[in-house]
N, C-alpha and C positions, 0 to 999 in steps of 0.2 A: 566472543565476537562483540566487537563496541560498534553502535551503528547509531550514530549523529545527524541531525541535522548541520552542525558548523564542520567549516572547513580544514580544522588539525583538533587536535585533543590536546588540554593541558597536561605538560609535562610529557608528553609523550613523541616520537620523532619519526618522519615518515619515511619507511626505509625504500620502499620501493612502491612505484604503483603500479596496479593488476589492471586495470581499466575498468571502463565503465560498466556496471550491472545494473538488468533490471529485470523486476519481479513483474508480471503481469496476471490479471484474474478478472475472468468478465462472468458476474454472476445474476441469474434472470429472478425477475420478482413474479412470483406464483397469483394466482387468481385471486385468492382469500388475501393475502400479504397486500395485495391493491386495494380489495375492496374494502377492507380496514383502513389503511391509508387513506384512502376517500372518507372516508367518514370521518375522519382526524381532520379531516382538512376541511369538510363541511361544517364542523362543531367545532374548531380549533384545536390546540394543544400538539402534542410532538407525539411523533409515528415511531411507538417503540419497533412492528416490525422491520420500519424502512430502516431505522436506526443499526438493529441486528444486522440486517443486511450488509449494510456499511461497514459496521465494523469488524464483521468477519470475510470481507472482502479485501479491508485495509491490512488485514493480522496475514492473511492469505498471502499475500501481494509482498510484502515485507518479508515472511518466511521465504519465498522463492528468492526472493535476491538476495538474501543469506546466502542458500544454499549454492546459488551460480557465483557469488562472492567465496564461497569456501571451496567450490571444484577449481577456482586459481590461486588457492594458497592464502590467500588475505586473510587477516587478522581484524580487519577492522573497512565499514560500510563511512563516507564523509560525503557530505554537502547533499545527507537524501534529501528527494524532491515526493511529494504523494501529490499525484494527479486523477483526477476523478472524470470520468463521462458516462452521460448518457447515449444509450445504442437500440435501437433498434425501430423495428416499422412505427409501434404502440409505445417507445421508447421506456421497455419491460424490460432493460438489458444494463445493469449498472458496469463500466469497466474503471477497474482500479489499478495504475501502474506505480512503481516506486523501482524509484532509481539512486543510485549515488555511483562513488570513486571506490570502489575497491584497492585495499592499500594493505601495508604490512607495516605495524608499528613498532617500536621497540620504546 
């Protein structure tokens, strides 16, 4: 499965498109994962938790629309978008979606 940000792939030609997919993952940050983060952020420097967070939110997000890419036959994910928000009352709720063109290349 090839899954791009740009719109066609060199060399390669788009035989037909599946429509659009997308993967979504909304994952909550725990008590200690904040309260470290507060302290990152009171003394500076970067939130390895928040970071983890992220990027297995973004890995998460990205595998689903694989997979809803691959239950219509598609060979190939174009023009993904990765969108990020915050959710919730104490806004403890990161959501990650990732979308693109599901397509079939030759």
């Amino acid at each position: 499965m090839i899954i791009t940000t740009t719109p066609s792939i060199e060399g390669k030609n788009i035989v037909e498109y599946k429509g659009i997919v997308f993967g979504e993952v909304i994952n909550g940050v725990d008590f200690i994962k904040d309260f470290a983060a507060g302290i990152t952020n009171f003394l500076g420097g970067r939130s390895g938790s928040y970071e983890g967070e992220l990027i297995d939110a973004r890995q998460n997000a990205i595998k689903e629309m694989k997979q809803r890419a691959i239950q219509l036959g598609a060979n190939a994910i174009l023009s993904v978008d990765i969108d990020y928000e915050v959710l919730g009352q104490s806004n403890n709720m990161l959501m990650v979606t990732a979308s693109g063109t599901a397509v079939i290349v030759k």
